[in-house]
N, C-alpha and C positions, 0 to 999 in steps of 0.2 A: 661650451667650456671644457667638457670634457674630451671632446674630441681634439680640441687642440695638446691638451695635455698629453693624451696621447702621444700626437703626433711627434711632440717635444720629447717622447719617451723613446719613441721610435728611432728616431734620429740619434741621439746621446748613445742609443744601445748599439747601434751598426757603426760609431764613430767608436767609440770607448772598446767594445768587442765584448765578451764576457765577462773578466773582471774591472772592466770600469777603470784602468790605471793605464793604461798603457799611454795614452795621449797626453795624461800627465808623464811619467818616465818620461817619453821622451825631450818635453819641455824642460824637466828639470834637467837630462843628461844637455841638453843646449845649454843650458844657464851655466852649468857645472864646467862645460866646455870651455866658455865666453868664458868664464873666471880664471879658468884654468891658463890659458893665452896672458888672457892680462896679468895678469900675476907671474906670468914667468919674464912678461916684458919689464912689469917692474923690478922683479929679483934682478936681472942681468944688471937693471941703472942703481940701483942702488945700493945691493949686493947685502941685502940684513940676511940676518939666519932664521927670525918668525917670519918673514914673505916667502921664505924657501918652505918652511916647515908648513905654513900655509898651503903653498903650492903643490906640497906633496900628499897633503891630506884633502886637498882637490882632484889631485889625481887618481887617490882611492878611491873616495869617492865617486870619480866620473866610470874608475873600474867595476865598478861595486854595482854603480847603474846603467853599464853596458852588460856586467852578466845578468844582470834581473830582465833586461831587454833579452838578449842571447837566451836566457833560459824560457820566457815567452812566446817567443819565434820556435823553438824545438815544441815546445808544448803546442803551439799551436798547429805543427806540423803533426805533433802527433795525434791531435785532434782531428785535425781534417784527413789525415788515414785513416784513424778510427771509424771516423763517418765515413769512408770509403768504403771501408770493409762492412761499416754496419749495412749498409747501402745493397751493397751486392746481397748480404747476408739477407737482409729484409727482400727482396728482389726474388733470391730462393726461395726465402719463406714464403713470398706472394705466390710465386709460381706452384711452388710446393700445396698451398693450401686452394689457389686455382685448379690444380688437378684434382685433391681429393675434394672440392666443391660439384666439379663436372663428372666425378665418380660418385659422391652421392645423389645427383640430378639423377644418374645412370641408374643405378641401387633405387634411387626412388621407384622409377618408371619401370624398372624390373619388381617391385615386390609391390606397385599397383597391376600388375597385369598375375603376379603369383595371387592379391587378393582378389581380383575378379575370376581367377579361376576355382583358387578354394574355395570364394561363397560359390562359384557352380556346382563344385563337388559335392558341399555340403547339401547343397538342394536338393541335387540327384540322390544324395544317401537319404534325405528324410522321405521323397516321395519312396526311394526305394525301401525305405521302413514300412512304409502308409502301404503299398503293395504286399509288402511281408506279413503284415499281421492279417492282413484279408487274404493272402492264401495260404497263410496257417491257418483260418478258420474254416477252408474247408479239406478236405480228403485228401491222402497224398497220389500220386499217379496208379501207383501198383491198386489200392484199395480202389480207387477210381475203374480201372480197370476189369478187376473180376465183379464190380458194381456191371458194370457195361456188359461182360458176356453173361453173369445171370440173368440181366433183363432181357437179354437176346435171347437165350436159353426159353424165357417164361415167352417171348414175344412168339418163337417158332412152335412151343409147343400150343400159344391160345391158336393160333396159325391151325395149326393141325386139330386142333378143337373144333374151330369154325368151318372147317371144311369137313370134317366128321359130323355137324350138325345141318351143315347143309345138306350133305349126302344124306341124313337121316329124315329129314324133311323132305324133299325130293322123295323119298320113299314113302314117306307115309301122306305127301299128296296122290304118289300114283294106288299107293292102297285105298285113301280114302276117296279118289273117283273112283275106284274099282268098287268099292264097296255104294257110292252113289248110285254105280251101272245097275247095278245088282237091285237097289232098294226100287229103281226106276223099274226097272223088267218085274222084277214083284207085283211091285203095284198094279203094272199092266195087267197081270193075269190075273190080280185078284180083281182087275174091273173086267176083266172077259169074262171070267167066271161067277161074276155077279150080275151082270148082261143077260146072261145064257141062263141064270137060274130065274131072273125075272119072265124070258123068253118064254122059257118049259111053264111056267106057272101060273099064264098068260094061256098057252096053247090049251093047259090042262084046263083051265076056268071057260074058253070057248067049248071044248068038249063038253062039259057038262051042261051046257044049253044059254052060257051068256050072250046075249045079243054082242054082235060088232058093232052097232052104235055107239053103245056105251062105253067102250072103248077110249081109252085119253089118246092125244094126240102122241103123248112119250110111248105110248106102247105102239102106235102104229109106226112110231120110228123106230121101234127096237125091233120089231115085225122085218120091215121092210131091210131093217139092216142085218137081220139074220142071214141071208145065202153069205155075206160080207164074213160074219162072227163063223162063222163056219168055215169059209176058205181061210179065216187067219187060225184057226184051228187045224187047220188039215195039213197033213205035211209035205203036197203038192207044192205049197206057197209060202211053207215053213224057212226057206231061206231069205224071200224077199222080206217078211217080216219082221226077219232077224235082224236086218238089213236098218230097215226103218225103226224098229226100236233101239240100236246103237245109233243111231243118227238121233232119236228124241231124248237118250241118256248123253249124248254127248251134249247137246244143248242143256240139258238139265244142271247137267256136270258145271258147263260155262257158266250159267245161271247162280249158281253155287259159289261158283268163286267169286264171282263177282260180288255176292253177300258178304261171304262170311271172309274175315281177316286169316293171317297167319297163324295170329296169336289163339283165334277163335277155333282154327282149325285143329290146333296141337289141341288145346284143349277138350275137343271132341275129343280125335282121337286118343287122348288119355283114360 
């Protein structure tokens, strides 16, 4: 139902045009026409002065309703320029707001690629914050620096420490075999000379009338090794002896070190 209404709407409105009269006008300026005709055929037959005066006030009339037509036809002309003009006008406008639509598409895609780069930026400035305050925390180049040559400074002189206590150690090993050599040749002669006092006190105790029976076997070795305690006594044979006692203090000496530690060594020697 309603769509037919419409449709009836539709139609009435593209016949009639916008004010809805015109189709009437023109039926009425027909009618007014047709009157006007006959009314003048009858004035000429019968010749009254109301069918003239009639006739002439259909003529107005028929005037009256050709310029309401005439002034419709201009109006309508100047309608449909208007919508010409608006037409073009709107046409510009389209284009006009098509380009700034394609310049903000543009604007867009330019100030997503300026926001992907200021958030880089901004990332790069906070890690390079996070970096700033951790080497503000420590020392600046210059203090870094004479940090560095003083510990060079203290490195070269432990340097020259340890090598002064090396070379002092070194020294008081070759003193303290020298002094080994020495305790070693000591000893020796205090057992020669304990040997040789056994020897005499031994020969003196035969003189006085002791049997060699009764004699121990350790005296018959110290007997028998006497020409021996005698030629290492004598200075015939005084070099080869010297010979074999450096040869027993040097074993001694090895012997020695092999015992006793570094620590152990300083420590004598202190």
């Amino acid at each position: 139902m309603m769509s037919s209404e419409d449709d009836i709407i539709k139609k009435r409105l593209l016949i009639e045009g916008d004010s809805g009269t015109e189709d009437r006008l023109i039926n009425k300026i027909i009618k007014n026409f047709v009157k006007w005709t006959n009314s003048f055929y009858l004035s000429v037959e019968n010749a009254n002065l109301n069918e003239e005066e009639s006739m002439e006030n259909l003529y107005e009339q028929l005037v009256v309703n050709l310029a309401h037509v005439e002034f419709g036809l201009l109006r309508n002309q100047f309608i449909v320029e208007m919508n010409k003009s608006e037409h073009e006008n709107y046409h510009l406008l389209y284009e006009k707001i098509s380009n700034e639509i394609e310049k903000a598409k543009k604007k867009i895609i330019e100030n997503k690629a300026e926001l992907v780069e200021a958030r880089g930026i901004r990332k790069n400035r906070q890690e390079y914050d996070v970096l700033a305050r951790q080497i503000l925390n420590y020392p600046d180049r210059t203090e870094m620096q004479n940090t560095i040559k003083n510990l060079e400074s203290k490195v070269e002189s432990l340097k020259k420490a340890e090598s002064e206590y090396d070379r002092k150690i070194d020294l008081r090993r070759k003193q303290f075999s020298v002094v080994l050599q020495s305790l070693s040749s000591l000893k020796n002669l205090i057992e020669n000379d304990t040997n040789f006092d056994d020897y005499l006190n031994q020969v003196n105790m035969n003189e006085e009338g002791t049997p060699l029976v009764e004699m121990s076997s350790q005296s018959k070795i110290k007997i028998d090794s006497e020409p021996e305690k005698t030629d290492v006594l004598s200075p015939s044979n005084g070099k080869d002896n010297n010979e074999e006692m450096e040869d027993d203090t040097n074993d001694e000496n090895r012997i020695k070190r092999d015992k006793y530690s570094v620590p152990e060594v300083e420590m004598e020697e202190s």
